[in-house]
MARMI-490210 format. One record per residue (C-alpha): residue number from 1; residue in one letter; chain; x, y, z. Coordinates in steps of 0.2 Angstrom, whole numbers, plus 2048, in hexadecimal, padded with zeros to 3 digits. Layout:
BEGIN
num,residuo,cadena,px,py,pz
NUM,A,A,X,Y,Z;
...
//
This chain:
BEGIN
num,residuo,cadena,px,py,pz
1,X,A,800,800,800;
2,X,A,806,810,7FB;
3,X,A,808,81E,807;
4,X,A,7FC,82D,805;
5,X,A,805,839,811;
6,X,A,809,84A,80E;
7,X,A,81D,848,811;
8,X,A,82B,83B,80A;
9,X,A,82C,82D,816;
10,X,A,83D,826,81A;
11,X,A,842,817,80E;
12,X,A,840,806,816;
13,X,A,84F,7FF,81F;
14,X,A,852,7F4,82C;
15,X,A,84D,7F1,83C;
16,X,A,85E,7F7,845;
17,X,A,85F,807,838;
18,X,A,84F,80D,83F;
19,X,A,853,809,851;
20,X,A,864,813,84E;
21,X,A,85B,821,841;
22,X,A,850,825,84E;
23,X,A,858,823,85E;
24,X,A,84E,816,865;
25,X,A,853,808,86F;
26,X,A,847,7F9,86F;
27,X,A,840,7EC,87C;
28,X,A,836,7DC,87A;
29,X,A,836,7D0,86B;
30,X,A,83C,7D8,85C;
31,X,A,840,7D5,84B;
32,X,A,855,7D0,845;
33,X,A,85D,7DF,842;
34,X,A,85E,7DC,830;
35,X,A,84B,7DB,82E;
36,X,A,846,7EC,822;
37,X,A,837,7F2,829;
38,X,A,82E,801,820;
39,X,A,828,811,82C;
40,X,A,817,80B,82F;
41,X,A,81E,7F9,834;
42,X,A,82C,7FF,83E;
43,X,A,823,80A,849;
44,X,A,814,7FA,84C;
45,X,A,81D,7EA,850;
46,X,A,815,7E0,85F;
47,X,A,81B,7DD,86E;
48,X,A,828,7EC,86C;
49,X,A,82D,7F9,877;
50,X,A,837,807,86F;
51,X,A,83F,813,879;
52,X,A,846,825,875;
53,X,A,858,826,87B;
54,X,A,861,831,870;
55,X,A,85E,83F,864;
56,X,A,860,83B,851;
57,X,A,85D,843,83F;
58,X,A,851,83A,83A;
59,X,A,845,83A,849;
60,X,A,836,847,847;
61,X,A,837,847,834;
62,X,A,824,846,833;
63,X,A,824,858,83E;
64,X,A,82B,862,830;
65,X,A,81A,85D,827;
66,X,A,80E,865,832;
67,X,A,80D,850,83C;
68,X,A,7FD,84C,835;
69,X,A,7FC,83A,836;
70,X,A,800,83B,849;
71,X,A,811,830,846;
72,X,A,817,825,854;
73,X,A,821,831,863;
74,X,A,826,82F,873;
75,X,A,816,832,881;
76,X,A,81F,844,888;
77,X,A,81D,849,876;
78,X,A,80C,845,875;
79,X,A,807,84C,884;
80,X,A,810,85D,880;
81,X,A,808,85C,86E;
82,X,A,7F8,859,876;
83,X,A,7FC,866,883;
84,X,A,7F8,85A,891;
85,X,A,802,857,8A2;
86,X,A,801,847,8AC;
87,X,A,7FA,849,8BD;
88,X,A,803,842,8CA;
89,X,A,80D,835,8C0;
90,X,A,814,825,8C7;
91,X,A,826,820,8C7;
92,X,A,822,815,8B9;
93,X,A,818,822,8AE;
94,X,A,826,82D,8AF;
95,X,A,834,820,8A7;
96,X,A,826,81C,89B;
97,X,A,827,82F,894;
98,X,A,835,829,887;
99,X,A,828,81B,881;
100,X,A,827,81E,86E;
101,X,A,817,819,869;
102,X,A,808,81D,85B;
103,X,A,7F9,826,861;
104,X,A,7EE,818,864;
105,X,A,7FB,811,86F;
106,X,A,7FC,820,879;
107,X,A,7EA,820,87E;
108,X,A,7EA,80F,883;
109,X,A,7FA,813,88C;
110,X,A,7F3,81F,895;
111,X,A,7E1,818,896;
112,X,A,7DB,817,8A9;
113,X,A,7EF,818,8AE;
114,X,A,7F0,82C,8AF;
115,X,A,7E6,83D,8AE;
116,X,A,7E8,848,8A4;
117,X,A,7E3,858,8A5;
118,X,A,7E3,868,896;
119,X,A,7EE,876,89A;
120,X,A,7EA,888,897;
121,X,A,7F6,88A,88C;
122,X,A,7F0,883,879;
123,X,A,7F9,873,872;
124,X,A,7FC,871,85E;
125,X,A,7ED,865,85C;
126,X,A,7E2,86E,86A;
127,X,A,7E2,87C,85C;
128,X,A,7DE,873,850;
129,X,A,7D2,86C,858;
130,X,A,7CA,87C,85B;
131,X,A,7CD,883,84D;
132,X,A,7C3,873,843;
133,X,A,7B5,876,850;
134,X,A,7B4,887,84C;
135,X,A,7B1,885,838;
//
């Protein structure tokens, strides 16, 4: 299947070039390093964890392009895209910060583990948000 998103997706490479590429470290049952993976399939394996540990070039390609798939990044990303803050976090939510997951992964993440709370301050998607409600 052919990608319809609005920016040039990195070229498939192996599981341990994305791992490196992006500066994840990675957890659970994975993949030989050898295995080329596309984007999409990459950031979806099962019973993974990735982990952000170092910053890298290629990490955050999609932001240039205005994000609009909601690409996999790490939970303190999403909450400060989101514009959220964890209310009173556990030892545990707080190493889980560097998590990098997709969005439905972060709800269910999240789902009956922590509050969340909207700032005062406006997020990128809350203005979006209220800018669609608006129209």
């Amino acid at each position: 299947m052919l990608s319809q998103r609005p920016y040039p997706e990195p070229a498939p490479r192996s599981f341990a070039h994305w791992c490196h590429d992006l500066g994840l470290t990675v957890e659970g049952k994975f993949p030989s390093s050898d295995t080329i993976l596309n984007f999409d399939a990459f950031c979806s394996l099962p019973n993974v964890r990735l982990i952000k540990t170092e910053d890298s070039e290629l990490y955050g390609f999609w932001r240039q392009y205005g994000d609009v798939w909601s690409e996999s990044r790490t939970i303190q990303e999403w909450l400060d895209d989101y514009n959220w803050e964890v209310i009173n976090p556990t030892e545990e939510d707080a190493k889980d910060l560097s998590l990098f997951l997709g969005y439905d992964e972060v709800w269910e993440w999240g789902s009956g583990k922590i509050a969340v709370r909207e700032k005062a301050e406006t997020g990128i998607f809350n203005s979006i948000k209220k800018l669609l409600l608006s129209q």
